[in-house]
C-alpha positions in Angstrom: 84.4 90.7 80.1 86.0 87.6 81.1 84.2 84.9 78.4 86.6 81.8 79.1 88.2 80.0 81.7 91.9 80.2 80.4 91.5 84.5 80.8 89.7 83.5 84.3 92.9 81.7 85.1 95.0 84.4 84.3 93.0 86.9 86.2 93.0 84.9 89.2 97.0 84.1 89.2 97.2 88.1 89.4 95.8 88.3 92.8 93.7 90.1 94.7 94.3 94.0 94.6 92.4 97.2 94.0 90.2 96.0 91.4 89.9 92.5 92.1 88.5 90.5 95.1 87.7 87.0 95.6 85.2 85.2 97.9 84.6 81.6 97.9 81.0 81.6 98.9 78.0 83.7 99.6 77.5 82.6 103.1 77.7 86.4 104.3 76.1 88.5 101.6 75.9 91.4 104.0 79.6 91.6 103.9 80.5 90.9 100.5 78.3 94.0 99.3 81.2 96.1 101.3 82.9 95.0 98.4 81.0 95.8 96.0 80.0 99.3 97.3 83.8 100.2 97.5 84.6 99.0 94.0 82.0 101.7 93.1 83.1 104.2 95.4 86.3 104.0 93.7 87.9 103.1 90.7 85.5 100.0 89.8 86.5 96.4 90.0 85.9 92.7 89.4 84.3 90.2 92.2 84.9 86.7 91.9 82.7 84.2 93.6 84.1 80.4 93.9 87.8 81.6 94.8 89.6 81.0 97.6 91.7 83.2 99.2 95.1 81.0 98.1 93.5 81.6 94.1 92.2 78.2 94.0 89.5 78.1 91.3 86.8 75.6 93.4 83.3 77.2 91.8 79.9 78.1 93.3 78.2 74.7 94.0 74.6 76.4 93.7 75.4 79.0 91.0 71.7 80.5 90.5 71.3 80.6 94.4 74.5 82.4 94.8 73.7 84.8 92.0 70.4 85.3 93.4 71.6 86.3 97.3 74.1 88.2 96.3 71.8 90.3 93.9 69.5 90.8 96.5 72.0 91.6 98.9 73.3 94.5 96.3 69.6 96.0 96.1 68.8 95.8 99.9 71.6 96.9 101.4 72.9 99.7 99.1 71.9 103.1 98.3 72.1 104.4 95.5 71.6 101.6 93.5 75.1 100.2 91.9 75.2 99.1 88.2 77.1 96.0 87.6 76.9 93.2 85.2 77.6 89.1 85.8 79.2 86.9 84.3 79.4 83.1 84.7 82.4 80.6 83.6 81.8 77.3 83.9 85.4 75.5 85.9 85.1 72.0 84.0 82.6 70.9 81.0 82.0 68.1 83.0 81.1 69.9 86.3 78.2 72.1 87.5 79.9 74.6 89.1 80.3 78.3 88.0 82.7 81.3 88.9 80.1 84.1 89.2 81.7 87.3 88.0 80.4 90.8 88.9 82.0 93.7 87.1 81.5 96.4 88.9 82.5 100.1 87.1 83.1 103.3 88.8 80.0 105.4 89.6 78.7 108.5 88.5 76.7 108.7 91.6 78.8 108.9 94.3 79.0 107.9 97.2 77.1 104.8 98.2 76.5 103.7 101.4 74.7 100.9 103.0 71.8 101.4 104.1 70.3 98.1 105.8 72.1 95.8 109.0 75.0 96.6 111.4 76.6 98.6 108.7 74.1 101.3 108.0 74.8 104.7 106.7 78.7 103.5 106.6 80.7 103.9 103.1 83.3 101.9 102.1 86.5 102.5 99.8 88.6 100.2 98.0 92.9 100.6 99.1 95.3 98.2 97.8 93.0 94.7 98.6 91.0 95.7 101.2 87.7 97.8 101.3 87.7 100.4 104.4 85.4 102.7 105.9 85.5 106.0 104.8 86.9 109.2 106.5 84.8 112.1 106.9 87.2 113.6 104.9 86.8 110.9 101.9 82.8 111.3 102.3 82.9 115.0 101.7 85.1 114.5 98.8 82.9 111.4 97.3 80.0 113.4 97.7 81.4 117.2 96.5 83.0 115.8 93.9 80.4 114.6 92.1 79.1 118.4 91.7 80.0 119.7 88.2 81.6 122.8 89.4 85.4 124.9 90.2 86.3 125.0 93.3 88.3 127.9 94.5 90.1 128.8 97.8 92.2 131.6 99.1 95.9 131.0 99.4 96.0 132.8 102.8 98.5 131.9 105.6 97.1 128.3 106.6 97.8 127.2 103.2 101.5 128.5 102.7 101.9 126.6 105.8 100.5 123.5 104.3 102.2 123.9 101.1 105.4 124.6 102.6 105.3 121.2 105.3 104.4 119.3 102.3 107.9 120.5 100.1 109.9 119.0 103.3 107.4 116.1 104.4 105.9 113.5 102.0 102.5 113.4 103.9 100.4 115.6 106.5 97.4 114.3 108.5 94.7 116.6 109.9 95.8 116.2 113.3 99.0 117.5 111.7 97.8 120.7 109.9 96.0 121.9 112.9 98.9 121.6 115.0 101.2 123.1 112.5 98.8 126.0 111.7 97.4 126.5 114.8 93.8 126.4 113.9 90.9 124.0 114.9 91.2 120.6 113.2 87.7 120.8 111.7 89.4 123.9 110.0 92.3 121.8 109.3 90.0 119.1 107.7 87.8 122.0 105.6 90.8 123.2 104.3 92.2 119.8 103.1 88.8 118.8 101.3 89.0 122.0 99.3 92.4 121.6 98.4 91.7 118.0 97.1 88.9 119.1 95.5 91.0 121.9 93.8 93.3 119.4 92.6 96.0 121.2 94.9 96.4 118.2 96.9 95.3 114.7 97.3 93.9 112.0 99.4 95.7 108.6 100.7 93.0 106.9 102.4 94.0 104.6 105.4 92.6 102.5 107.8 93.5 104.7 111.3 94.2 108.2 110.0 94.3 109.6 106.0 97.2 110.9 104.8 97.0 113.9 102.3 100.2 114.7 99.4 100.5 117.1 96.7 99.4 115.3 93.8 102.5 114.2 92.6 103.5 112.2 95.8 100.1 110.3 95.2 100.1 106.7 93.8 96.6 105.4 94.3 93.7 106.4 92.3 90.8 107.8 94.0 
């Protein structure tokens, strides 16, 4: 917890980034729960409402109403439902307005989706300071991995392949390891969830195309 405005300050000065994200108001509550659905998608993280993008501590003018839309944004709109708890530091002692703080921790439960408005049935992931949508390749991972199992594979041909691209090449793509291999890409993409799953490999989501490494060549926490 947060408890004081000097260790808000701080915070804030830090910047945006994989756990943190500031919004200055609660004008579009069906976005800002993006937000907070990829902070539990991924490695949790803190929201911050009554910051500006340029980290200038302004304060929610109507502090219960923002508490209140956003809250009901989080229960309408995603499924499962997310634990999070809210805290609120006042800016000024002479001064109504609040920072409303919603720490959001990883989830057991993965992966949430929304599941109400333009965005429905999409997940979202938090990379670097932006929450994206999900590859089908993430969602099968989110969702397997919450399974309290081993996952094996077969080292056959396919994955000597794989193995041996990624010795000389940082990164492969699906597209990539289907060519490479010559097998289907939905082969290519079976093969790469197992292999993440296995701990073999790993995941670098991305906006246009994921990127898979061996785990060493990984740097962001999934």
């Amino acid at each position: 917890m947060i408890t004081d405005l000097q260790t808000l300050k701080k915070i804030v000065r830090q910047g945006e980034g994989l756990q943190l994200e500031f919004k200055l108001k609660t004008s579009h509550p069906e976005k800002i729960v993006r937000e907070v659905l990829a902070f539990a998608n991924t490695e949790g993280g803190t929201l911050m409402i009554g910051i500006s993008d340029d980290k200038q501590i302004i304060g929610a003018k109507f502090p219960d109403e923002d508490e209140y839309i956003l809250e009901k944004a989080i229960k309408e709109y995603c499924s499962p439902a997310i634990e999070y708890e809210i805290e609120r530091i006042a800016i000024a002692e002479d001064s109504e307005r609040e920072v409303l703080v919603f720490h959001i921790p990883k989830s057991k439960h993965l992966p949430h989706k929304i599941v109400k408005g333009d965005d429905i049935d999409k997940i979202y992931i938090r990379v670097a300071d932006r929450s994206i949508q999900a590859s089908k390749e993430m969602k099968s991972i989110l969702k397997e991995s919450r399974k309290d199992k081993d996952f094996r594979f077969n080292y056959g041909k396919k994955e000597q392949i794989l193995m041996k691209y990624l010795a000389d090449n940082e990164s492969i793509t699906v597209e990539k390891f289907a060519e490479i291999a010559n097998i289907a890409e939905k082969t290519a993409s079976r093969t790469l969830i197992l292999l993440c799953l296995a701990h073999v490999i790993k995941i670098q989501p991305q906006e246009e195309e994921d990127k898979f490494m061996r785990m060493e060549e990984v740097e962001i926490k999934i």
